[in-house]
N, C-alpha and C positions, 0 to 999 in steps of 0.2 A: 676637437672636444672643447676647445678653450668658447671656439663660438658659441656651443652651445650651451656654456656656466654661462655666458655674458647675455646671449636670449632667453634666458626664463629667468622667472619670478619666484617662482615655485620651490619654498624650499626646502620639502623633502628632495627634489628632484638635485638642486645646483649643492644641499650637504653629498649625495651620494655620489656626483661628478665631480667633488671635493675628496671626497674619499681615493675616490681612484688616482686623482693628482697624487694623493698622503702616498699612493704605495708607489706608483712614477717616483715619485721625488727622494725615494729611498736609497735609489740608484743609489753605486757612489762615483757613478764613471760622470766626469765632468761632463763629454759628450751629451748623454742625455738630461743635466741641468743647463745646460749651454743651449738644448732647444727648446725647452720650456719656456724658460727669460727669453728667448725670441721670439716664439710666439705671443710675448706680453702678458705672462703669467704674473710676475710680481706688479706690475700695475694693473691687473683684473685684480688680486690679492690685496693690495692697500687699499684700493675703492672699498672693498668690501669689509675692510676695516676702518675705514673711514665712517663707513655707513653702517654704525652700528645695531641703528633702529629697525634697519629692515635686513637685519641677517641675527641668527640664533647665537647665542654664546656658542654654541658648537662648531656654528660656521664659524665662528672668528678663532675657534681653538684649530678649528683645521686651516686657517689661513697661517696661523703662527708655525705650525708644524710644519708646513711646505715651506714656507719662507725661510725658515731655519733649515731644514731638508735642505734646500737650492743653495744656501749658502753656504753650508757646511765644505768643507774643502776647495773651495769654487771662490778664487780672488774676483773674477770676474764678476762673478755675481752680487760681492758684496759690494762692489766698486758701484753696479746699477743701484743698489738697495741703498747704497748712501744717497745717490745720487737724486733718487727720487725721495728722500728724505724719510725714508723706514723709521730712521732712527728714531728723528722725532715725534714721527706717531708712537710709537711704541714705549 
């Protein structure tokens, strides 16, 4: 799924593949944020934060809410989110 947020343009199509991430990342079992962030989900997520001009405020509310999702109890995760500088996009 991560490919195909990253192949399209479209975005009705990559908010609705956002969506599905939003309830994925609800989890609270480490395991399943631990394969997201592997898949390269929090750097598909800051791109898209990054790039605000060509994503909706919506998109960019569901990139905050996964990213906060994936980090939430997940030292790991916050360890990459530092790392790839979250902090100071945000």
């Amino acid at each position: 799924m991560t490919k195909f947020l990253t192949n399209t343009n479209d975005s009705e199509r990559r908010e609705k593949c956002l969506k599905a991430f939003a309830n994925i990342s609800l989890y609270d079992e480490e395991e399943y944020k631990l394969k997201l962030s592997d898949e390269g989900m929090i750097d598909i997520l800051l791109v898209f934060l990054q790039n605000e001009n060509d994503n909706s405020l919506e998109i960019r509310e569901l990139c905050f809410t996964i990213l906060s999702n994936l980090c939430k109890n997940c030292a790991k995760n916050k360890k990459i989110f530092r790392k790839k500088n979250g902090i100071e996009l945000i």
